[in-house]
N, C-alpha and C positions, 0 to 999 in steps of 0.2 A: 444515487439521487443528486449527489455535488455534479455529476457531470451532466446532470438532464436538465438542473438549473440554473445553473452557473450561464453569465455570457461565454457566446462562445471562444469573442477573445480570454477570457480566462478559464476556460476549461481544463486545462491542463495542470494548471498551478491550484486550482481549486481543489480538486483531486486532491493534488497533492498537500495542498493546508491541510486539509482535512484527518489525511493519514498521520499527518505529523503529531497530533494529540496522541498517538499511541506509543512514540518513544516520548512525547511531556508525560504523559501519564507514568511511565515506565520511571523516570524519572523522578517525579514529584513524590509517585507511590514510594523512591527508596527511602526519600526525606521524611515521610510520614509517620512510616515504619519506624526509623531510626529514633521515630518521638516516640510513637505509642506504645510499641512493644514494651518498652523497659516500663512504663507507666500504668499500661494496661494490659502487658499479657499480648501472646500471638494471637490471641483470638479475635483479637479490635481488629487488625486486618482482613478477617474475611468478613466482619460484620461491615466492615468497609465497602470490602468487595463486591456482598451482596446486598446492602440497601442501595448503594450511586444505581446499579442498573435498573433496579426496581424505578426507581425515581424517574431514571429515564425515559424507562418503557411509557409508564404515564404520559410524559411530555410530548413523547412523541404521536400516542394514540391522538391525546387533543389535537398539536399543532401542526406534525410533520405532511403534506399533502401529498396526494398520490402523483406520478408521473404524468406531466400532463399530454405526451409521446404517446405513453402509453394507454390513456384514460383515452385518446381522440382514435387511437388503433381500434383498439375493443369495441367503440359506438357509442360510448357512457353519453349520458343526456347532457346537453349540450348548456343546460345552465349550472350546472356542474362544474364544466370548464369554465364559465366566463368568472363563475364566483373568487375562482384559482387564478385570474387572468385577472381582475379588477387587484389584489392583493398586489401584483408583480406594475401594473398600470393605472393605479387608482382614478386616473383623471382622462382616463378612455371612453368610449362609449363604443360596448361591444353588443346592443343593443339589435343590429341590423347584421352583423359581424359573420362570414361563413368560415365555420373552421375546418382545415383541410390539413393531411398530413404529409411535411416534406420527406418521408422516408416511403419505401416499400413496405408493405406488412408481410412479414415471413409466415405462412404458415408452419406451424407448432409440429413438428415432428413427435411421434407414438411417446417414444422417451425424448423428457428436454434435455439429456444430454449429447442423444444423437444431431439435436438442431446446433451443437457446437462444431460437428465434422460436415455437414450437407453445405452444396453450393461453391466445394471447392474451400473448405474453411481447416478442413483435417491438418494439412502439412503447419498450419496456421496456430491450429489450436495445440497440435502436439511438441512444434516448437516452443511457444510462448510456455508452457509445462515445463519445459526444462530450467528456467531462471526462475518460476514460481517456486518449485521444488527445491533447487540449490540454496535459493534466496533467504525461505521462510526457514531451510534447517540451519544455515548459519547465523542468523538472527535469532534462532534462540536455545542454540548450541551456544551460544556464547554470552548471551544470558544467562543461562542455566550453568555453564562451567568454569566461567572468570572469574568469581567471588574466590571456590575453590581450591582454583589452580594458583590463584595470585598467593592464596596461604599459604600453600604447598611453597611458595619461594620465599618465602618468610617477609613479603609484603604486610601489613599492620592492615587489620580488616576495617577498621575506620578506613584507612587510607583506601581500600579495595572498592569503599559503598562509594567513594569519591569519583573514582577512575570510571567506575562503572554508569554514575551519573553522566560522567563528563560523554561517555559514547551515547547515552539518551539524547543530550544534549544535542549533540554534532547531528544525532537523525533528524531531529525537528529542524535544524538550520537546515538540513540536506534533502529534506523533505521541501522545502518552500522552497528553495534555488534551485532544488532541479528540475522542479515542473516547470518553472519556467524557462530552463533551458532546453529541455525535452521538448517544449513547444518550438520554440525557436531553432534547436537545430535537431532534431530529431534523434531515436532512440541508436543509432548503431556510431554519434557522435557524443553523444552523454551519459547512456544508460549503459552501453557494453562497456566503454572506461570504465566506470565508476566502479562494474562489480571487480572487475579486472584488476584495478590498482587496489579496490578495496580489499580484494582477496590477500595481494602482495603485503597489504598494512597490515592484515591480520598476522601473516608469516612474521615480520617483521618486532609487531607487539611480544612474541612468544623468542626473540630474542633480547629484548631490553628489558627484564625483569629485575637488574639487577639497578637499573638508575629509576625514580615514581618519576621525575620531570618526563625522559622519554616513554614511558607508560601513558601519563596523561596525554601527551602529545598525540604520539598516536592510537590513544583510545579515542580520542576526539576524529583525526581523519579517519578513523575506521568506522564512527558511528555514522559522521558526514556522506561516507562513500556508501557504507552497506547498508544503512538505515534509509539514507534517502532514495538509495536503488528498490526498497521497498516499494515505499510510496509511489516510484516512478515507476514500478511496473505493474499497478493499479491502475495509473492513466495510461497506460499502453493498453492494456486488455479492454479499457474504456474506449479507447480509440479504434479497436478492432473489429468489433464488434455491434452490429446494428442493434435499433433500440430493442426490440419485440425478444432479443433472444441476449443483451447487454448482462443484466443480472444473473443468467443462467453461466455465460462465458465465464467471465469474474467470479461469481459461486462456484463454478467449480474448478481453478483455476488454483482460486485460495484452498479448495480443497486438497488438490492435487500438494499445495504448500503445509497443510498439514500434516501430510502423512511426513513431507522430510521434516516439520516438526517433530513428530516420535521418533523418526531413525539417526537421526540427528545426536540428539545425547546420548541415545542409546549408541550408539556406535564409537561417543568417545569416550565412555564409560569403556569399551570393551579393549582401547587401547590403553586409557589408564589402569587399568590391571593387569595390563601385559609391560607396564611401569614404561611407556614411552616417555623419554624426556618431554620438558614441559614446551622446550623448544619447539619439537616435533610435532606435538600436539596443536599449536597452533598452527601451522602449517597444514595440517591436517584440516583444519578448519577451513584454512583460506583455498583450498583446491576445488573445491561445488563453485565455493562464490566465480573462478576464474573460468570456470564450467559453464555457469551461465551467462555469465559475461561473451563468451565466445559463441554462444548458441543465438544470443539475441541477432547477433549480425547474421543469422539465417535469414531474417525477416526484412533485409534490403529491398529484397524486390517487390515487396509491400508497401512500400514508404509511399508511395506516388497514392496509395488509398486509405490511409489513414487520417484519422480526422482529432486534431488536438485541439482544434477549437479555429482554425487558419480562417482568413477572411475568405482563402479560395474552397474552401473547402463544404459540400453542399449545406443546402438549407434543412434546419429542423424541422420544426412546425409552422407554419403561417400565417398567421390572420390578415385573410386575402383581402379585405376591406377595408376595415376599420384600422389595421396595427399589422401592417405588411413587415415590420420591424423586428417583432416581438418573433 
């Protein structure tokens, strides 16, 4: 939805703001906890957890609007759209106004997951899977296993909720800078670094255990690198993807990053019982992230049709009359 309304000069970074509330959130949530727990018990945390969404959902039933890409696709009545389009151009007159759509309409494949391989999109879609995958399990393989591990080195678990903050932190800053550089210079000069050294800063954390200064340190480049590689490869699969089949790419994209969510810890759970040093173990962590790091630059020769939001880059929708702009 950020990327269908967002300008298109900012499409990319929008995206990206966007995803960045999910390491603040990650973050603030440690700060919360750190209050309520000892006050009110672990249980004020899920009652946490589950009222914000409920709230949400409301909010968004009322306020959030549909696609308007997608609402002009489907044929939806046309005052429909303008009601959505006076909101965006209050001081328009879309009165006489013909709405037309700058994209192709795909027709919907039997399964919408086959409309992610059709049209020549397979090599596309099964690459962009492999930094989904790497990405989402070391984001929260190392969420789930740093608190941990930091104790295991006799780290002060105050000091741990700190460190672990500080890599929230660095995702939300790396979240907002790298959409904008990902717009500007494209994913195989931003995005493949970033997992790639990120991965290196993970190796890297799992040998300064013994100094918190170089911990914080680089728990901060590694939130910056790995956190914001998130985000940016959310406005990749935005960018790859046409409107009619956008949310289905993305949906299962993130899917595909769930699953190395569960293999993820489970997997360094099965090296910490075979008592891999803690060295090791981060290492172990940072090898996916350098995995997908190097798979992204499969998608070079795509670059020339990607759409981050570029001025050259084709038209959305149109209002061929009234608001040729919009």
């Amino acid at each position: 939805m950020g990327a269908e309304y967002a300008p298109r000069r900012l499409r990319s970074i929008t995206v990206a703001a966007l995803y960045s509330a999910f390491p603040l959130g990650a973050a603030i949530g440690g700060f919360v906890g750190a209050y309520t727990i000892p006050h009110f018990g672990w249980r004020s945390m899920f009652v946490i957890g589950g009222v914000g969404p409920l709230l949400i959902a409301a909010l968004i039933a009322v306020w959030l609007p549909e696609s308007l890409r997608f609402l002009v696709a489907k044929g939806v009545r046309k005052d429909t759209i303008k009601r959505i389009l006076l909101k965006i151009a209050p001081r328009t007159d879309f009165t006489d106004a013909e709405i037309v759509g700058g994209e192709l309409v795909i027709p919907q494949a039997k399964s919408r997951l086959a409309s992610v391989f059709q049209d020549g999109r397979a090599p596309t879609t099964l690459i962009l899977w492999v930094p989904f995958f790497t990405g989402f399990m070391v984001i929260l393989t190392v969420t789930t296993w740093t608190p941990s591990l930091l104790k295991a080195a006799s780290v002060p678990i105050s000091m741990g909720v700190l460190i672990l903050a500080a890599n929230n932190l660095g995702g939300v800053v790396g979240a907002v800078v790298g959409g904008h550089l990902l717009k500007k210079y494209g994913p195989h000069l931003v995005l493949a670094p970033a997992m790639i050294v990120g991965g290196i800063s993970l190796a890297v954390f799992g040998q300064v255990t013994h100094s918190i200064p170089a911990l914080m340190i680089t728990s901060i480049v590694n939130g910056l690198l790995v956190g914001g590689s998130i985000s940016m490869l959310l406005s990749l699969a935005a960018a790859v993807y046409p409107t009619m089949i956008r949310s289905t790419g993305i949906g299962w994209a993130m899917g595909v990053g769930r699953f190395g969510q569960i293999l993820g810890p489970i997997a360094l759970g099965l090296l910490v019982a075979r008592h891999i040093p803690i060295s090791g173990l981060f290492i172990a962590m940072g090898i996916p992230c350098v995995i997908g790091g190097l798979a992204i630059l499969g998608l070079i020769p795509l670059l020339g049709r990607l759409d981050f939001g570029a001025a050259s880059a084709p038209t959305i929708d149109q209002i061929a009359t009234a608001a040729p702009e919009i």
